[in-house]
Residue, then its C-alpha position, 0 to 999 in steps of 0.5 A: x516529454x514524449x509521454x504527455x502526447x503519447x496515446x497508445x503506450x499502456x505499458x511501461x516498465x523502467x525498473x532497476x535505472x537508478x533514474x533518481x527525483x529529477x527524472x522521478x518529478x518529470x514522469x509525474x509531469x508527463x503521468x499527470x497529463x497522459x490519458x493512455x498508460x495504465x501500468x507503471x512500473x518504477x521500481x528500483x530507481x533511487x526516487x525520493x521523497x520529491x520524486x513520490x510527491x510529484x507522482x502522488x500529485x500527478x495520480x490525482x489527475x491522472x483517470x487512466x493508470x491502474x497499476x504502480x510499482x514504487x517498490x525498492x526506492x528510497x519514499x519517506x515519511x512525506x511521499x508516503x502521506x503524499x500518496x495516501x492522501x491521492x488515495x482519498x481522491x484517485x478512483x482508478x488506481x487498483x495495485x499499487x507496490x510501496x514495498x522496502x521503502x522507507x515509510x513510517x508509522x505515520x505514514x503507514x497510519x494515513x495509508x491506512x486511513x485512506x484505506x477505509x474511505x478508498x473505493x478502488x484499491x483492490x492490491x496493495x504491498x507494504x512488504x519489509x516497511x517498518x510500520x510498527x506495532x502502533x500500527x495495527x489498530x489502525x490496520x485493524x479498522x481498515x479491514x472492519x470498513x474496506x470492502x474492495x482490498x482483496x491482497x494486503x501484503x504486510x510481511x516483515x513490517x514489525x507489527x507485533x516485534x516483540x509479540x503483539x499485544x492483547x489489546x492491537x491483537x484483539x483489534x485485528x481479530x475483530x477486524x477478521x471477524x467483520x471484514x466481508x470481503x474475499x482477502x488475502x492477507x499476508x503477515x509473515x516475518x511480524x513477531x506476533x507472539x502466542x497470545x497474538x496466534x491464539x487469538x488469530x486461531x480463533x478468529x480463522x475459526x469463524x472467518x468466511x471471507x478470508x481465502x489466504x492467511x500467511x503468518 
């Protein structure tokens, strides 16, 4: 494939052509030997979960791509996992877009706990996955340890259904209160509750770091 020689190409949008895992598997075959592309955008193409295993392979070999969209395909449980673990391992990527895909909470959770030991990642987009209430705390203890995520999208994603409760609302609150990095994190569209808006007011209160809250 033309893109495992190509030493000039940095950018490359192919979003919206429906190019389903085999041509998914081959980009990652080529994205693992490139030492040019730095933004990727893939989003909108039917990928899988074999197609998000092999990019998640390709990233730990791949020094150069910063930027990847996978957003609106089809990742599950599996691809999800795969890429949190390229997360422990990747130290170049800095944005990367899983939105309306179909992760898990257990997913969600390895992502989260990538995250705390992750260096790099700067912007990540989790919008419309439904992760789940479980899992807040762990979200909660990736802001209490991550000091390079800037932008944490988690809208619609179900952390709180039907209102979060005392114990996952106080784990995020925690969190605001220790986490010293510069972050804007969206939690719009979660049916946090009351006790969940209470909680947050508080901890807005005393935050000096947070520079946008969406909820």
């Amino acid at each position: 494939m033309a893109l495992c020689n190509n030493n000039a190409l940095t950018d490359l949008n192919l979003a919206t052509n429906y190019l389903g895992d085999e041509a998914g598997i081959t980009l990652a075959m080529a994205l693992s030997k490139n030492i040019a592309l730095k933004h990727l955008n893939l989003r909108n193409n039917k990928l899988g979960n074999k197609a998000g295993e092999a990019l998640a392979e390709a990233l730990c070999k791949n020094v150069m791509l910063t930027n990847l969209d996978l957003g609106c395909n089809r990742l599950g449980k599996s691809a999800g996992k795969a890429l949190a673990e390229t997360l422990y391992k990747n130290t170049v990527l800095t944005d990367l877009d899983l939105s309306n895909n179909k992760l898990d909470e257990s997913a969600g959770k390895a992502l989260a706990d990538a995250l705390c030991k992750n260096t790099t990642l700067t912007d990540l987009n989790l919008y419309d996955i439904q992760l789940g209430e479980s899992i807040v705390k762990a979200l909660a203890e990736t802001l209490c340890k991550n000091i390079t995520l800037t932008k944490l999208n988690l809208e619609n994603c179900l952390l709180g259904n039907n209102g979060l409760d005392e114990l996952a609302g106080k784990a995020l609150v925690d969190a605001l209160y220790k986490n010293t990095t510069s972050i804007k994190l969206d939690l719009i569209d979660n049916g946090l509750g009351e006790l969940a808006g209470e909680l947050l007011a508080v901890a807005l209160c005393k935050n000096t770091t947070l520079f946008k809250f969406r909820n």
